[in-house]
PyMOL CGO cylinders between C-alpha atoms (Angstrom):
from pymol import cmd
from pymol.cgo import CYLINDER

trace = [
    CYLINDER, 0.00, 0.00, 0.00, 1.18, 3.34, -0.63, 0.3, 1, 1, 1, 1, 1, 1,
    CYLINDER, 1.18, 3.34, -0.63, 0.68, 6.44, 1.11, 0.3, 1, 1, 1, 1, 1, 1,
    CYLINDER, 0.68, 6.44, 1.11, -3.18, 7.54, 0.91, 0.3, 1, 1, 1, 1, 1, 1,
    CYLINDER, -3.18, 7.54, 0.91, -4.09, 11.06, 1.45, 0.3, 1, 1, 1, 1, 1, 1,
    CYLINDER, -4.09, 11.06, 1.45, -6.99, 11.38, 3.30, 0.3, 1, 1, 1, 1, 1, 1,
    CYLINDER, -6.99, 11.38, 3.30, -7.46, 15.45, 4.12, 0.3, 1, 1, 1, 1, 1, 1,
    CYLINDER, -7.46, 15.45, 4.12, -5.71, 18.09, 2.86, 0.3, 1, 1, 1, 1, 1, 1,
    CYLINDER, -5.71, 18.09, 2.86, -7.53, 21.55, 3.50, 0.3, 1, 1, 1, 1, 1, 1,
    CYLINDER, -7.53, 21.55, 3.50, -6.32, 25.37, 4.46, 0.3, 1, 1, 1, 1, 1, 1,
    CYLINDER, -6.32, 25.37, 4.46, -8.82, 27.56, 5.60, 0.3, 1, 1, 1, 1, 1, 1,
    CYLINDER, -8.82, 27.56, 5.60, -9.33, 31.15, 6.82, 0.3, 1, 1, 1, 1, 1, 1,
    CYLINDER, -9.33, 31.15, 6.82, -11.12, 31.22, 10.38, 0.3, 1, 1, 1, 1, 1, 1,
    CYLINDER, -11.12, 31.22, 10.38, -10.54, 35.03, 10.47, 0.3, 1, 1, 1, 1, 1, 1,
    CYLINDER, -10.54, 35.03, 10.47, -8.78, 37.94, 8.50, 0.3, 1, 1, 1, 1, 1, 1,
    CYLINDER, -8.78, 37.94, 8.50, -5.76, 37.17, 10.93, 0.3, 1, 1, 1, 1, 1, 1,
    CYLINDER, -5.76, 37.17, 10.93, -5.77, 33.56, 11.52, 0.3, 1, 1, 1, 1, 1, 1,
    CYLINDER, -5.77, 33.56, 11.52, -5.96, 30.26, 9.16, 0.3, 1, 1, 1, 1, 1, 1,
    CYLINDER, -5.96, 30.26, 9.16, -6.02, 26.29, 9.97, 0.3, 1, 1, 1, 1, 1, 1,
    CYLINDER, -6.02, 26.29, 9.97, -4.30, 23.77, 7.50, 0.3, 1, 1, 1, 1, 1, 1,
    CYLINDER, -4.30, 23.77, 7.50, -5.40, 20.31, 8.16, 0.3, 1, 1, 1, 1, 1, 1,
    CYLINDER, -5.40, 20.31, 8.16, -3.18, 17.24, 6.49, 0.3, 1, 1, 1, 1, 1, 1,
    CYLINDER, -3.18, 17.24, 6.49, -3.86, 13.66, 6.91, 0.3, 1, 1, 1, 1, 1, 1,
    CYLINDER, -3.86, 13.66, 6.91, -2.09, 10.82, 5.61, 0.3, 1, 1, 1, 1, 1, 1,
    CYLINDER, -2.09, 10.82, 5.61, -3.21, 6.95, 5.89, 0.3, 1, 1, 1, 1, 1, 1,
    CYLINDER, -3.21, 6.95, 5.89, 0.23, 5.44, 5.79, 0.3, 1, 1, 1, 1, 1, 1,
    CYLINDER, 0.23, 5.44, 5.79, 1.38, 1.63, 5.16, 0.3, 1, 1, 1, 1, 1, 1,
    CYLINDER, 1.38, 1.63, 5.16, 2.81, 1.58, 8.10, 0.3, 1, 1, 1, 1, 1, 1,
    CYLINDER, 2.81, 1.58, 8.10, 2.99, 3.15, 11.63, 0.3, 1, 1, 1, 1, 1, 1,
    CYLINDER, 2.99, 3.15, 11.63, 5.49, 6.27, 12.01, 0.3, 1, 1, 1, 1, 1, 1,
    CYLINDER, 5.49, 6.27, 12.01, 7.93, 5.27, 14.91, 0.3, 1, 1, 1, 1, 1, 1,
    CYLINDER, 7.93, 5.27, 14.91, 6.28, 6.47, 18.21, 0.3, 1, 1, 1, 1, 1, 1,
    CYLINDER, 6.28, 6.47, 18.21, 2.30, 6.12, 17.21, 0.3, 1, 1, 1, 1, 1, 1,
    CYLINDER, 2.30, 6.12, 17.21, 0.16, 2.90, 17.60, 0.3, 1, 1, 1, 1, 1, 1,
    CYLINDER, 0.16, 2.90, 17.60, -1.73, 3.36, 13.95, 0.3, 1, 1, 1, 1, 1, 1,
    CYLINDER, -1.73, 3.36, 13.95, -1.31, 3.97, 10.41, 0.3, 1, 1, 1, 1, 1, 1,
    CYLINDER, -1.31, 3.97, 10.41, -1.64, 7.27, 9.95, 0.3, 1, 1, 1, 1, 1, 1,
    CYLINDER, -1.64, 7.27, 9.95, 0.70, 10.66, 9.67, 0.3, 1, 1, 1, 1, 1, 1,
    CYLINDER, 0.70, 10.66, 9.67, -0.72, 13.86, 10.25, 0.3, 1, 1, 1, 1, 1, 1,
    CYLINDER, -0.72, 13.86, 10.25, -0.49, 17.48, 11.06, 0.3, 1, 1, 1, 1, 1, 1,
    CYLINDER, -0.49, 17.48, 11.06, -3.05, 20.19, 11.94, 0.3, 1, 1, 1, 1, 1, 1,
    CYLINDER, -3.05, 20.19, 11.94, -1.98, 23.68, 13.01, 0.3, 1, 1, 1, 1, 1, 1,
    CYLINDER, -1.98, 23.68, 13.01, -3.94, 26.66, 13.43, 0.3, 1, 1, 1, 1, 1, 1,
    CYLINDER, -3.94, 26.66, 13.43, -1.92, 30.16, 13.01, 0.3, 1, 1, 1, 1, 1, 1,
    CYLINDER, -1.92, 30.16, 13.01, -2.69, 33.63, 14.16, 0.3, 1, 1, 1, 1, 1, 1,
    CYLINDER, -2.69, 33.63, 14.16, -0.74, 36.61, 13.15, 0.3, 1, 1, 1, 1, 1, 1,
    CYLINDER, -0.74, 36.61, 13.15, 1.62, 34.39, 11.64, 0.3, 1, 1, 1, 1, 1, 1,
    CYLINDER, 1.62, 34.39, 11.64, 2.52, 32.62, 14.62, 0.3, 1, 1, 1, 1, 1, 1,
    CYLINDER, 2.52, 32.62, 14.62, 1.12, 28.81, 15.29, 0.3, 1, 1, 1, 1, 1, 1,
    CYLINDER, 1.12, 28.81, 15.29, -0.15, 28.86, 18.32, 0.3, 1, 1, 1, 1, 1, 1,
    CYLINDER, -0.15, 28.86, 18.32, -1.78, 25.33, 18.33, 0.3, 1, 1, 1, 1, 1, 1,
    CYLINDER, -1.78, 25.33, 18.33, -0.68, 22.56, 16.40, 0.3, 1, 1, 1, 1, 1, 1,
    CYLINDER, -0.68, 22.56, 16.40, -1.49, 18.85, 16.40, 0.3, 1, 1, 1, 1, 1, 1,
    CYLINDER, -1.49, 18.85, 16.40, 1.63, 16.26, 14.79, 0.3, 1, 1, 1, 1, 1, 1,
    CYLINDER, 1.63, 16.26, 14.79, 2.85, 12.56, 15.36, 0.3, 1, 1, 1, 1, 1, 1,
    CYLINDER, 2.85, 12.56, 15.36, 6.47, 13.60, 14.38, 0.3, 1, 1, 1, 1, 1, 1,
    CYLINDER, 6.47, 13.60, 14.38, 8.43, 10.51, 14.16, 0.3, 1, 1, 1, 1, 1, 1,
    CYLINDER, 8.43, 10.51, 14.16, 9.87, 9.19, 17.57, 0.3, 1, 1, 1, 1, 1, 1,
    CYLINDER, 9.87, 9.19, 17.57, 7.64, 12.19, 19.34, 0.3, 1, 1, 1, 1, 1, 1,
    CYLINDER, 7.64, 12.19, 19.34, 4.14, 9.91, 18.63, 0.3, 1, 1, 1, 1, 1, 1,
    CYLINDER, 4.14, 9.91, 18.63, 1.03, 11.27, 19.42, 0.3, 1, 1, 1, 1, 1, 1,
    CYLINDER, 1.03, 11.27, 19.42, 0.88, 14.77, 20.79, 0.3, 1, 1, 1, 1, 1, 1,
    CYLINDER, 0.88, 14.77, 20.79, 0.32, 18.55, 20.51, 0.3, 1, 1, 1, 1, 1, 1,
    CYLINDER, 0.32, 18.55, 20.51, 1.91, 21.63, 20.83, 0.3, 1, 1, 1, 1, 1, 1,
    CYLINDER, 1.91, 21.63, 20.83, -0.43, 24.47, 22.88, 0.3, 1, 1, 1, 1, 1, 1,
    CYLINDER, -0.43, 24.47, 22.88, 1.59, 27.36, 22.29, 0.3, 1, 1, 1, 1, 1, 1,
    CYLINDER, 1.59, 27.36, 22.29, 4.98, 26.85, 24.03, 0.3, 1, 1, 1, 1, 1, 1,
    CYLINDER, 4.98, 26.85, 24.03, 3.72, 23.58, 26.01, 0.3, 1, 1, 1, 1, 1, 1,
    CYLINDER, 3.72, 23.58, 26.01, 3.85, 20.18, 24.30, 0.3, 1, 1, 1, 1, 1, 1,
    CYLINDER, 3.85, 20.18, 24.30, 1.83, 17.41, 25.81, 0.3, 1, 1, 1, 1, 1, 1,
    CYLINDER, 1.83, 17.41, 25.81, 0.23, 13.87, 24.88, 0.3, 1, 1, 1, 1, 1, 1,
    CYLINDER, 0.23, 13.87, 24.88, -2.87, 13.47, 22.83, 0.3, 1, 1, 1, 1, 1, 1,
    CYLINDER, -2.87, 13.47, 22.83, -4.18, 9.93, 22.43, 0.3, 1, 1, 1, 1, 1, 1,
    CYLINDER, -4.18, 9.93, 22.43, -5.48, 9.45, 18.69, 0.3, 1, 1, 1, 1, 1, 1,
    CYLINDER, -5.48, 9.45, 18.69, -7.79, 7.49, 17.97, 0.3, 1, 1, 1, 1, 1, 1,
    CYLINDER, -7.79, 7.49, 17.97, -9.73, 8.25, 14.54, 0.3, 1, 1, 1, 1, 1, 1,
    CYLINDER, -9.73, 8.25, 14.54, -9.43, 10.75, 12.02, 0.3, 1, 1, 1, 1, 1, 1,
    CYLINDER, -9.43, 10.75, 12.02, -12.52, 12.00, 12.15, 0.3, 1, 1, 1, 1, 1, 1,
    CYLINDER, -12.52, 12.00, 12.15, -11.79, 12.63, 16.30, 0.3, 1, 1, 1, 1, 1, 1,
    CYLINDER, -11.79, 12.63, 16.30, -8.70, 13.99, 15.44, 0.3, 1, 1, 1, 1, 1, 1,
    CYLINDER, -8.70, 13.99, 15.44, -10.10, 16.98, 13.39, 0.3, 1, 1, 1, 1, 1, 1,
    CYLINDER, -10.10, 16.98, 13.39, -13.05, 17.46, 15.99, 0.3, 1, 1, 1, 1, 1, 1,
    CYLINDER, -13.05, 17.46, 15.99, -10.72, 17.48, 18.80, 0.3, 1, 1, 1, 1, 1, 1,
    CYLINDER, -10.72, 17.48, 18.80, -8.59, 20.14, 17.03, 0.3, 1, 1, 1, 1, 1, 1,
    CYLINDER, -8.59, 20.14, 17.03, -11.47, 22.59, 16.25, 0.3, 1, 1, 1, 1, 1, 1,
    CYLINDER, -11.47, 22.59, 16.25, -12.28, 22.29, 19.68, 0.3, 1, 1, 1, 1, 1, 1,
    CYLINDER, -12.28, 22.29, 19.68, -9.18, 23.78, 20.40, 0.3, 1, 1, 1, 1, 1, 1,
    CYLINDER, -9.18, 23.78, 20.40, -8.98, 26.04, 18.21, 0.3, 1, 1, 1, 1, 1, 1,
    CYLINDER, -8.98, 26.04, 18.21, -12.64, 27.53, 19.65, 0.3, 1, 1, 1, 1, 1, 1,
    CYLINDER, -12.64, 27.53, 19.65, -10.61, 27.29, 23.34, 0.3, 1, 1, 1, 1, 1, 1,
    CYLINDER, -10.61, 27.29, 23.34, -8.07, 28.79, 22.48, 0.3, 1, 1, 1, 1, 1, 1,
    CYLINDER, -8.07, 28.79, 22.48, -10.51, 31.69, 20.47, 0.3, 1, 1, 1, 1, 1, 1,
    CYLINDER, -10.51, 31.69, 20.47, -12.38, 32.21, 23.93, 0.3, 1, 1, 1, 1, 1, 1,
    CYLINDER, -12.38, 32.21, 23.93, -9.01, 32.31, 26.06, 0.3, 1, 1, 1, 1, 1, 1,
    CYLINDER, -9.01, 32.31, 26.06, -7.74, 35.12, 24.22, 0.3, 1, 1, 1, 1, 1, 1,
    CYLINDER, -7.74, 35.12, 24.22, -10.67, 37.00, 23.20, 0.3, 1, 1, 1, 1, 1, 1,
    CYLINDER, -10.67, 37.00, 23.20, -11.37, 36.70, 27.08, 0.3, 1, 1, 1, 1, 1, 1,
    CYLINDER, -11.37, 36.70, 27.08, -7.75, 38.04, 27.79, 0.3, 1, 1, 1, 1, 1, 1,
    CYLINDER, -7.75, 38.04, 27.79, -7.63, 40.90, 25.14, 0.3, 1, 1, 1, 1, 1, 1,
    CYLINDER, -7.63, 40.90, 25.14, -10.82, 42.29, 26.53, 0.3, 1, 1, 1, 1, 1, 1,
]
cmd.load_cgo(trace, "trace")
């Protein structure tokens, strides 16, 4: 099997910020991660990424919340992408909270 891309989308969420969303099914695991898929999701404001999901290989699983890195446990897709826009709403409320 070769690689299969699965999602590849960039979108603007508002004149200042954009998500880009790339999935990969993948023949076989990337060292670190328990499935057969590669991805990366980051959502960017100002030109900075401030959230960003990734199973870099020998890092597995995890994401990056601006400066802090932690686990994330995958386990579809489809959860994935909804567990990123969540985020990405979060992290909307925590700093529209904190600029007003």
């Amino acid at each position: 099997m070769k690689a299969k891309l699965l999602l590849k989308e960039r979108r603007s969420v508002t004149p200042s910020s954009f998500m880009e969303m790339v999935v990969w099914q993948v023949p076989q695991s990337v060292k670190g991660s328990l499935h057969d898929f590669k991805y990366r999701l980051a959502y960017v404001v100002d030109e900075v990424c401030v959230l960003r999901y990734d199973n870099e290989s020998g890092k597995g699983d995890h994401k990056h919340l601006g400066k802090d890195e932690v686990s994330y446990v995958f386990t579809t897709p489809t959860q994935l992408v909804d567990d990123f826009l969540l985020d990405i709403e979060q992290w909307r409320q925590d700093n529209e909270h904190s600029n007003n």
